[in-house]
Backbone as CSV, one residue per row, in Angstrom:
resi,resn,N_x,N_y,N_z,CA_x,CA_y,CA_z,C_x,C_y,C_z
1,UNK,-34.061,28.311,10.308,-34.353,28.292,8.879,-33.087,28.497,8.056
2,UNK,-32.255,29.455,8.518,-31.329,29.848,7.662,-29.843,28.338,8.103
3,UNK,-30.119,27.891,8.902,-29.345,26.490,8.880,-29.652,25.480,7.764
4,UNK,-31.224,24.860,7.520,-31.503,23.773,7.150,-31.178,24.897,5.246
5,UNK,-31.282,26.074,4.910,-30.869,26.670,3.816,-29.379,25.891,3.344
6,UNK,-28.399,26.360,4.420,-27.283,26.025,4.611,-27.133,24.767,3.989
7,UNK,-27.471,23.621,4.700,-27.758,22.054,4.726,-28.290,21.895,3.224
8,UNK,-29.499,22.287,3.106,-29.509,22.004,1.753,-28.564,22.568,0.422
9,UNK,-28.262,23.555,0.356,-27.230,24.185,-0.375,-25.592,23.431,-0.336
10,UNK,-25.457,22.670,0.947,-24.207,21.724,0.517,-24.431,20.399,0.392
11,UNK,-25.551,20.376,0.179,-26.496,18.713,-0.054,-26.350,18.877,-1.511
12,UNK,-26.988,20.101,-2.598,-26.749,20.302,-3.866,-25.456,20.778,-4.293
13,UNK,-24.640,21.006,-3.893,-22.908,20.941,-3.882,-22.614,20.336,-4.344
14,UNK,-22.515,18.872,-3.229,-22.265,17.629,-3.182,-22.587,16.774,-4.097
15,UNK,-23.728,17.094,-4.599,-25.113,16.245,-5.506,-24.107,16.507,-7.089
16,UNK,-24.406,17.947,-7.111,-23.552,18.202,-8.755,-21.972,17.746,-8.594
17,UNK,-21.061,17.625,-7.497,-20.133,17.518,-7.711,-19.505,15.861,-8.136
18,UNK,-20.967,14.919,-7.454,-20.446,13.818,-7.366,-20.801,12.801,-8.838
19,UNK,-21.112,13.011,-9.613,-21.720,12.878,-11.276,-19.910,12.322,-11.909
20,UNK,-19.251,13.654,-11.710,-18.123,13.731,-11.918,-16.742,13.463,-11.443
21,UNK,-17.289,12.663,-10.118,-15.854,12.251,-9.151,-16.163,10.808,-9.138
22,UNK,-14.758,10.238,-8.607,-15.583,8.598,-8.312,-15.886,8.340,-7.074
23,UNK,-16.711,7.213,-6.595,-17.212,6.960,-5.363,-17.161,5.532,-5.026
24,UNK,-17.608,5.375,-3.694,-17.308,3.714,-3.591,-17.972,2.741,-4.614
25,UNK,-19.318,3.679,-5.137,-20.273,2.707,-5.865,-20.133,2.840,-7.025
26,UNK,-19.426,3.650,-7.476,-19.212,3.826,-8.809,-18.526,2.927,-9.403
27,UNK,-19.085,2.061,-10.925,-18.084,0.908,-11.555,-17.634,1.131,-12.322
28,UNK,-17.335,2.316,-13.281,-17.017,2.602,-14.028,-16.790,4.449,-14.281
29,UNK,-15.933,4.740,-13.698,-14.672,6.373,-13.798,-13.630,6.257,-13.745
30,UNK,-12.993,6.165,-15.192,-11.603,6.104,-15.490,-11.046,7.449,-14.766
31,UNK,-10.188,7.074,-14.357,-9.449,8.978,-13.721,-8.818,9.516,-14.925
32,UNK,-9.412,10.225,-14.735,-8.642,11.259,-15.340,-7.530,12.363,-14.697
33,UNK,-6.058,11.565,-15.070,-4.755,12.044,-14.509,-4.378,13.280,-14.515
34,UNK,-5.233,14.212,-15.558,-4.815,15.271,-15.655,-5.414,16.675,-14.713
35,UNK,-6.007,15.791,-13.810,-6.582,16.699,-12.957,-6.184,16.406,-11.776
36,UNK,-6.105,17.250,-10.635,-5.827,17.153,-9.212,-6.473,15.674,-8.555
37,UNK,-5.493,14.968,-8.157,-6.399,14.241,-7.287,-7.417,14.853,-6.136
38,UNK,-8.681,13.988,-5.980,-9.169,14.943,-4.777,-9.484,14.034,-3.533
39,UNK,-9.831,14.328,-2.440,-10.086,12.791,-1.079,-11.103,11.952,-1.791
40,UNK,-11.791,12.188,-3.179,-12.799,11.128,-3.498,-11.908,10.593,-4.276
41,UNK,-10.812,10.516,-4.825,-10.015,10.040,-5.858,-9.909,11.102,-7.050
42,UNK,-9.579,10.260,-8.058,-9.667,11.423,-9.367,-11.244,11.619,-9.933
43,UNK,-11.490,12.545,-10.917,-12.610,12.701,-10.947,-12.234,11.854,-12.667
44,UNK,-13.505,12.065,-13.334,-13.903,10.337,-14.016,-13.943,11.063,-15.433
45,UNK,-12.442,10.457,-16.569,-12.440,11.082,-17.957,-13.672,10.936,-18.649
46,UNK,-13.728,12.018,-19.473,-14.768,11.532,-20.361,-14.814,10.581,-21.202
47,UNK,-16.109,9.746,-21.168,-16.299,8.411,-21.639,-15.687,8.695,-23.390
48,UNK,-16.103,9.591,-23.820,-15.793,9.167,-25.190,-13.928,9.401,-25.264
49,UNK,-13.466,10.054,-24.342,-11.885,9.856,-24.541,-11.000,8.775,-23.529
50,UNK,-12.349,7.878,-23.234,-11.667,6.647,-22.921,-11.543,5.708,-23.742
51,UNK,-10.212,5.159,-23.801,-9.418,3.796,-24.109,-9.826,2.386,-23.570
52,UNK,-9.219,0.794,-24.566,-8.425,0.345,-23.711,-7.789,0.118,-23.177
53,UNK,-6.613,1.196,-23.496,-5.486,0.904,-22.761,-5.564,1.717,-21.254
54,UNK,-6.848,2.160,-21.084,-7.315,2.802,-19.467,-7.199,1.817,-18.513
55,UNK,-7.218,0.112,-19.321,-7.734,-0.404,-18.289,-6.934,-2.231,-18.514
56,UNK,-5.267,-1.316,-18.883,-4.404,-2.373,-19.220,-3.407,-1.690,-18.889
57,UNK,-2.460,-2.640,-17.403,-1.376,-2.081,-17.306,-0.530,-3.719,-17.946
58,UNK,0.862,-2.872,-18.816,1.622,-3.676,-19.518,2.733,-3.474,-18.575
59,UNK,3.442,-4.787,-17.700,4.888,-4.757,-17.078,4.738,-5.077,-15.813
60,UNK,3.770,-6.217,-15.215,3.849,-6.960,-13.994,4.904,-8.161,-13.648
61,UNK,6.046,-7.414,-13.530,7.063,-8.412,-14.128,7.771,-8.062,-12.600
62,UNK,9.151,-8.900,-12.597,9.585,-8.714,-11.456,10.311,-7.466,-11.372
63,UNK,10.355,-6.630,-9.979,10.816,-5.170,-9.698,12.619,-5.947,-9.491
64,UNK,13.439,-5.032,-9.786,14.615,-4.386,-9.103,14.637,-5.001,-7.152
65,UNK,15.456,-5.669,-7.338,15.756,-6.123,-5.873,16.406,-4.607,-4.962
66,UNK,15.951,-4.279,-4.276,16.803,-3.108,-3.642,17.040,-3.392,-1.745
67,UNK,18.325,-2.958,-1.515,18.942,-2.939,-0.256,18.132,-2.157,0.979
68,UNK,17.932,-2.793,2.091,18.510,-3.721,2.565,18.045,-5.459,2.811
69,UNK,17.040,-4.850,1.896,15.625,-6.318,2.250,15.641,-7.404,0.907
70,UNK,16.443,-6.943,-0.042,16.523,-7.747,-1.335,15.537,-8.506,-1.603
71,UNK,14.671,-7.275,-1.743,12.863,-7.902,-2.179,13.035,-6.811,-3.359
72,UNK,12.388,-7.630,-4.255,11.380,-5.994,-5.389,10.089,-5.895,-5.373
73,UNK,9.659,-4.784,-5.751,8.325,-4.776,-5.967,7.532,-4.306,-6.980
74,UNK,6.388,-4.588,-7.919,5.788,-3.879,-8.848,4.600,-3.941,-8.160
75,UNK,4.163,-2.449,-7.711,2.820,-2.091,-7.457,2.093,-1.457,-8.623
76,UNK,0.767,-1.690,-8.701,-0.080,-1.580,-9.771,-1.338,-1.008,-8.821
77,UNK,-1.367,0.673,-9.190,-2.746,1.752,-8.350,-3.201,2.159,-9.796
78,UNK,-4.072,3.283,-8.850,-4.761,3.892,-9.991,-3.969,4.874,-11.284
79,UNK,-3.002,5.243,-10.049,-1.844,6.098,-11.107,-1.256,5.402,-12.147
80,UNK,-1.668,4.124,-12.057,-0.701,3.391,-13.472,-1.853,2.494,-13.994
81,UNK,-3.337,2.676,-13.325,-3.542,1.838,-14.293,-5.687,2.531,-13.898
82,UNK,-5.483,3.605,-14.653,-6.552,4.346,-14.494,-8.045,3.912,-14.610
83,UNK,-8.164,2.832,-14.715,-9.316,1.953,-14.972,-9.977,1.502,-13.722
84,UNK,-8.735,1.225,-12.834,-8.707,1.336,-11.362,-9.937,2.328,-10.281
85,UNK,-9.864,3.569,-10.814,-10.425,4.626,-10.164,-11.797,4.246,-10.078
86,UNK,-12.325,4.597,-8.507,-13.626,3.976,-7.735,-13.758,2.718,-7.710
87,UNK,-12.898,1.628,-8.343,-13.527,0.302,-7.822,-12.950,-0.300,-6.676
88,UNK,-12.153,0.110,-6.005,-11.794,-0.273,-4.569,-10.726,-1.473,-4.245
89,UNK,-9.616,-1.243,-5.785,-9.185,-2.861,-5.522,-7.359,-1.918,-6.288
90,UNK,-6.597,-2.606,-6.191,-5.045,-2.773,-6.338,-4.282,-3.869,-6.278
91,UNK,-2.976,-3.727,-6.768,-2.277,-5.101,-6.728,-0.788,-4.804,-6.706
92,UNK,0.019,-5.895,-6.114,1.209,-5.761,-6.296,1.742,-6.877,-6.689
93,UNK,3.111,-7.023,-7.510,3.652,-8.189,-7.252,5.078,-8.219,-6.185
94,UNK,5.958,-9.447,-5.728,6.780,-8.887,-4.689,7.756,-9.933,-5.569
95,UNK,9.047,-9.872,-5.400,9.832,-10.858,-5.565,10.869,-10.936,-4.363
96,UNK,11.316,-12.052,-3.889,11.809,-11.916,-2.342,12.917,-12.711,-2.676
97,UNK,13.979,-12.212,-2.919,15.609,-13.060,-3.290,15.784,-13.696,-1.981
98,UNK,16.792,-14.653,-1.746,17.024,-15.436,-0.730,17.892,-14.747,0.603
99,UNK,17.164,-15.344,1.449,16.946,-14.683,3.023,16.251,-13.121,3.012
100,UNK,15.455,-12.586,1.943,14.860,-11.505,1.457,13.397,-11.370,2.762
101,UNK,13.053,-10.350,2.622,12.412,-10.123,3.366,11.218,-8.905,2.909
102,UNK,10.062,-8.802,3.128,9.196,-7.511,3.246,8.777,-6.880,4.582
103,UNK,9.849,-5.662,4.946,10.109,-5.446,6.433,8.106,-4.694,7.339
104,UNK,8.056,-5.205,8.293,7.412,-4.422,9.040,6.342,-3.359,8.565
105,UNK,5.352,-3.545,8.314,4.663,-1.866,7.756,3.131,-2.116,7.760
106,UNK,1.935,-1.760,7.035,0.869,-1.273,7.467,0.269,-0.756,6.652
107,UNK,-1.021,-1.003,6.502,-2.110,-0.179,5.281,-3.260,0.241,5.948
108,UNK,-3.575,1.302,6.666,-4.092,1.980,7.439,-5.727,1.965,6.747
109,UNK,-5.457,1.781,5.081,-6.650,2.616,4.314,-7.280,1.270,3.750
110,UNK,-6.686,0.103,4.017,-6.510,-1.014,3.067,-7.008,-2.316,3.685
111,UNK,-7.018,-3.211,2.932,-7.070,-5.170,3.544,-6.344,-5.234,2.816
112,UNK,-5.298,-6.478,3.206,-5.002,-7.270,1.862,-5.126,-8.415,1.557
113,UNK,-4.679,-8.907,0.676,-4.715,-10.719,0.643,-3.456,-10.617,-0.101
114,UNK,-2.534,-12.077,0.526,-1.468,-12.067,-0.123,-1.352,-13.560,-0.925
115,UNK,-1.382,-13.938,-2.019,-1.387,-14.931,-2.789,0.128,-15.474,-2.670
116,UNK,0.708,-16.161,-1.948,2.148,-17.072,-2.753,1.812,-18.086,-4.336
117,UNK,2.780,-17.319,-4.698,3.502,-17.903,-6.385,4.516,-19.331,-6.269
118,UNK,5.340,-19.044,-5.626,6.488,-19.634,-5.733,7.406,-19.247,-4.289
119,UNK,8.166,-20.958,-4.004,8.918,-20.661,-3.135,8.433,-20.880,-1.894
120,UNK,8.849,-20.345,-0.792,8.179,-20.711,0.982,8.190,-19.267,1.380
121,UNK,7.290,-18.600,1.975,7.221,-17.531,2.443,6.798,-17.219,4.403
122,UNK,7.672,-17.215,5.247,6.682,-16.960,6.387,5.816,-15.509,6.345
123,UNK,4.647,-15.551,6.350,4.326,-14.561,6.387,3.106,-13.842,7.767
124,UNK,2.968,-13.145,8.162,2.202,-12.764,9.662,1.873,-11.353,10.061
125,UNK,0.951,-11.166,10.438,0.844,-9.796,10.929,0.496,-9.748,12.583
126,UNK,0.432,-8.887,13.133,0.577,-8.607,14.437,0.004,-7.986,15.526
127,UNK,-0.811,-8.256,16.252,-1.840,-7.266,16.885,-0.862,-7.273,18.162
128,UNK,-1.655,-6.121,19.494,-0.974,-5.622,20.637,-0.829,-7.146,21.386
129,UNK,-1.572,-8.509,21.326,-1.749,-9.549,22.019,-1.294,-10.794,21.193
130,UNK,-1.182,-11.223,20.151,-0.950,-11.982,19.507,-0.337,-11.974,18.148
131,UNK,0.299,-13.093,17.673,1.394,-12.807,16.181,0.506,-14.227,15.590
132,UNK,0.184,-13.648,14.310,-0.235,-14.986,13.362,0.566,-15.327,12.529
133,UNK,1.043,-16.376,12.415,2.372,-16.258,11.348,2.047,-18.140,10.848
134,UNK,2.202,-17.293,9.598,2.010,-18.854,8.570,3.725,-18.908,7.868
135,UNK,3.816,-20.358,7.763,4.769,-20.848,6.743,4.273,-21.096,5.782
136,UNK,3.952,-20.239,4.518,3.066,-20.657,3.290,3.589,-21.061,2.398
137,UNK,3.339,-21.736,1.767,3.468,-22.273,-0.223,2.661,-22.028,-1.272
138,UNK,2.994,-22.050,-2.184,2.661,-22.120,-3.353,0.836,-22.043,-3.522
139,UNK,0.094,-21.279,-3.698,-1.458,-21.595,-3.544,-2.036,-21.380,-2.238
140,UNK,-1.440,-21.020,-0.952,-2.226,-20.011,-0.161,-2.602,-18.853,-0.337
141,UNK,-3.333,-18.606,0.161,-3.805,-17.079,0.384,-3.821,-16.467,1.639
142,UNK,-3.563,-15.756,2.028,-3.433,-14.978,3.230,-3.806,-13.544,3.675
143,UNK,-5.363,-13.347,4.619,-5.636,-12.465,4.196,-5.609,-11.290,5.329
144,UNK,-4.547,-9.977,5.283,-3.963,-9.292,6.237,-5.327,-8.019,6.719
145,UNK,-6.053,-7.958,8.215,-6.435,-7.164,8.026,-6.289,-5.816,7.949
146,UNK,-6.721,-4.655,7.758,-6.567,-3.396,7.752,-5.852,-3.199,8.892
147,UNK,-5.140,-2.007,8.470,-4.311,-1.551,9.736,-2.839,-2.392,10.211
148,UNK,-3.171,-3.266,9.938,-2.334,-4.085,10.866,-1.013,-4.556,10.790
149,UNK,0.000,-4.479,11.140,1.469,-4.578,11.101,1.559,-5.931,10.685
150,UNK,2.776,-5.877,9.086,2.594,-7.082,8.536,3.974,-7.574,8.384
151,UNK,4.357,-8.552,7.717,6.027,-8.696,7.201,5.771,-10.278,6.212
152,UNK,7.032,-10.541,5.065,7.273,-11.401,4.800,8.142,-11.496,4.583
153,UNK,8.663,-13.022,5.083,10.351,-13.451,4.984,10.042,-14.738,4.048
154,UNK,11.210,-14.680,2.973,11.365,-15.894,2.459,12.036,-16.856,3.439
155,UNK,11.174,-17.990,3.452,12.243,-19.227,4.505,12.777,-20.257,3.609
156,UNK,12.572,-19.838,2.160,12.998,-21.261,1.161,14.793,-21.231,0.509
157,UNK,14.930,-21.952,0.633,16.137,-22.467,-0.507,15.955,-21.220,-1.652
158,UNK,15.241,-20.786,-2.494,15.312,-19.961,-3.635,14.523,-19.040,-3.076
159,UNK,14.245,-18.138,-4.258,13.541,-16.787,-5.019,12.146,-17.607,-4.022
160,UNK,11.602,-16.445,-4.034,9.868,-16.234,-3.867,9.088,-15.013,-4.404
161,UNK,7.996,-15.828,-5.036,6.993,-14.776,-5.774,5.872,-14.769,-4.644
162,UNK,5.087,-13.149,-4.694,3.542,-13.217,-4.535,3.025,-12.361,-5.014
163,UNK,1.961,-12.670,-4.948,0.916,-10.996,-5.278,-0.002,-10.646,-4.413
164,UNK,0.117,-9.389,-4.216,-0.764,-8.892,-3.607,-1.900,-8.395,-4.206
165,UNK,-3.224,-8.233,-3.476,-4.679,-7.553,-3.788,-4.915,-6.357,-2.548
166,UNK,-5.511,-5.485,-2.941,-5.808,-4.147,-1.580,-7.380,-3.606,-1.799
167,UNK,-8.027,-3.699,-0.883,-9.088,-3.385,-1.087,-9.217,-1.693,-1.646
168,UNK,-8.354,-0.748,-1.737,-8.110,0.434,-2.477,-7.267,0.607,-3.319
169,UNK,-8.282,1.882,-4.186,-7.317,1.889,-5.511,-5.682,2.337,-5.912
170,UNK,-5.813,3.195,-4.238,-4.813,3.926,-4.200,-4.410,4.039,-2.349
171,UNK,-3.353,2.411,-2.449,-3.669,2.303,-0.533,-2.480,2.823,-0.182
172,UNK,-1.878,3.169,1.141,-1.324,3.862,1.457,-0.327,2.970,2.101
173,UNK,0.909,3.211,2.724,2.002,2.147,3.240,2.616,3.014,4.109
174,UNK,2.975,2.151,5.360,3.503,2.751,6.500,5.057,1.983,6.970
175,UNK,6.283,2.013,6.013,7.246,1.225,6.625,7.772,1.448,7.880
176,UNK,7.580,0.546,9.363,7.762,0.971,10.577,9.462,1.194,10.468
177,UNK,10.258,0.603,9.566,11.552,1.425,10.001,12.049,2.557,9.084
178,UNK,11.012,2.944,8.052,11.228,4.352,7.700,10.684,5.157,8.978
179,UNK,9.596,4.581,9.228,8.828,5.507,10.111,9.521,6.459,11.554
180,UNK,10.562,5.433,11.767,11.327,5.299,13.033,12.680,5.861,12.831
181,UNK,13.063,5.315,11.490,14.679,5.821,11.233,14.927,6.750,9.966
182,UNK,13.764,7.149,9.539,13.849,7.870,8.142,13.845,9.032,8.227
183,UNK,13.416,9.919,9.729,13.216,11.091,9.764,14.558,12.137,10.739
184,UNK,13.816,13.006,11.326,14.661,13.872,11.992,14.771,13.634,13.333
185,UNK,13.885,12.561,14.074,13.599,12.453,15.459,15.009,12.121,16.074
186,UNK,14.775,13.002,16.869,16.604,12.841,17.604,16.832,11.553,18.044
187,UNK,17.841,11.109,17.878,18.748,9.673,18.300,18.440,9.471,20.026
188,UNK,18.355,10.546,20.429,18.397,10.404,22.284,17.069,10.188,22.507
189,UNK,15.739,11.075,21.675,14.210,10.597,21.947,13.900,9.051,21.485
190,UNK,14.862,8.652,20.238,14.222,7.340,20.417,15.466,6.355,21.281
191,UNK,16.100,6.691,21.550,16.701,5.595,22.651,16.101,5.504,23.554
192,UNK,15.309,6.770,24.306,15.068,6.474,25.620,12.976,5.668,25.184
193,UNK,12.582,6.243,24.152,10.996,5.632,23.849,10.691,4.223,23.016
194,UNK,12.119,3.809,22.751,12.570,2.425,22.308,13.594,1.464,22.723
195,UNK,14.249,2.110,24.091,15.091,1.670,24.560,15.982,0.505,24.051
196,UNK,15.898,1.128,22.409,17.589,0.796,21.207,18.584,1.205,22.009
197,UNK,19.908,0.785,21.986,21.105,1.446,21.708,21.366,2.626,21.162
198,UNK,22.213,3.512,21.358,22.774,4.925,20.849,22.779,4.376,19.641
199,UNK,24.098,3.373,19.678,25.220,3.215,18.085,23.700,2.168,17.210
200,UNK,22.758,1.078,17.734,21.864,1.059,17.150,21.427,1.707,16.571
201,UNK,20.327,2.933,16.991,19.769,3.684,16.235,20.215,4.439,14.956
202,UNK,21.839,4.961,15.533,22.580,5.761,14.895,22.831,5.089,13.344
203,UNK,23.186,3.430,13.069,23.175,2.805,12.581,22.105,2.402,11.379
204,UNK,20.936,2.464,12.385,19.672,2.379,11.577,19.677,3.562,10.627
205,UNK,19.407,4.477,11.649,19.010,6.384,10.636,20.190,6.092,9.569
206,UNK,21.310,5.719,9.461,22.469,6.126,8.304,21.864,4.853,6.984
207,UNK,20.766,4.057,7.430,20.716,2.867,6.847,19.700,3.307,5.866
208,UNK,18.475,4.230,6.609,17.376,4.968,6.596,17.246,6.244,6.050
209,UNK,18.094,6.876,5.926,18.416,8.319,5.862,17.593,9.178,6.800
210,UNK,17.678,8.994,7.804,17.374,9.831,8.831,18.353,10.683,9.700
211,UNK,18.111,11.526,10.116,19.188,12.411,10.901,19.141,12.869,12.076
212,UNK,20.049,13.143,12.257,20.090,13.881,14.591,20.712,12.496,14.857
């Protein structure tokens, strides 16, 4: 008896708490930034001190090319564009300068679809048995599943645009050579569990800011 008490008492918890948070089904809870995010997302401003500008981000323009991949990026979550919160969707744009690249990485929490703009893009992701890899243009779509180790290389003569879509508002990114060279893991554990080179690795981490 004093269990199913229990059970019900975090059944009505749950019940009052969720009015005020967002959820998968929820279409409409602007976050409200000024509160802690929580694992349901932000919890949902009050309607009468919502805007439109909750649900307008201004500056999808091209990002800052940065080293070593001379790609930019403008990602667009819930943190920038609060209108976002509970509907299950995000965006990025990428710009990929020539021989540019979007290295290796992963959305654990996410799908994506990647739209090409402009330009030739190979793009592919990667399971333990097989590599799918498209040479795309202009008006494909390409759609990466969850989890799964991705990359894009420009193969064109110029610049390349795309955009991305994520099935979350707020998805998460796993770059496999931050992952590998960004941290403290000693130079000798990953030579011998990646069987890199010493002066490789060593190379990478200084590239990465990683150390040991």
């Amino acid at each position: 008896m004093k269990m199913n008490h229990i059970i019900l008492f975090f059944v009505a918890l749950l019940s009052s708490y969720l009015p005020n948070a967002t959820s998968a089904n929820n279409d409409f809870c602007v976050a409200d930034l000024s509160l802690p995010k929580t694992p349901l997302g932000y919890q949902c401003k009050s309607e009468k001190d919502v805007t439109v500008n909750d649900f307008v981000f201004s500056g999808y323009v091209a990002g800052n090319a940065t080293k070593p991949f001379n790609t930019g990026t403008t990602f667009v979550n819930v943190d920038k564009l609060p209108g976002l919160n509970g509907l299950g969707i995000a965006t990025l744009r990428g710009d990929i300068g020539i021989n540019g690249t979007v290295p290796l990485h992963s959305h654990p929490d996410a799908t994506e679809l990647v739209i090409i703009v402009e330009g030739q893009v190979n793009v592919g992701f990667i399971t333990p048995t097989k590599v799918f890899l498209k040479d795309s243009k202009p008006g494909d779509v390409i759609a990466i599943p969850k989890g799964q180790l991705h990359f894009l290389a420009n193969s064109g003569a110029g610049k390349a645009i795309f955009f991305a879509a994520f099935s979350s508002s707020d998805p998460s990114t796993h770059v496999l050579d931050l992952v590998l060279f960004g941290n403290d893991l000693s130079t000798s554990v990953l030579s011998k569990t990646t069987l890199l080179d010493v002066a490789q690795i060593q190379k990478l981490k200084a590239a990465f800011g990683g150390k040991n």
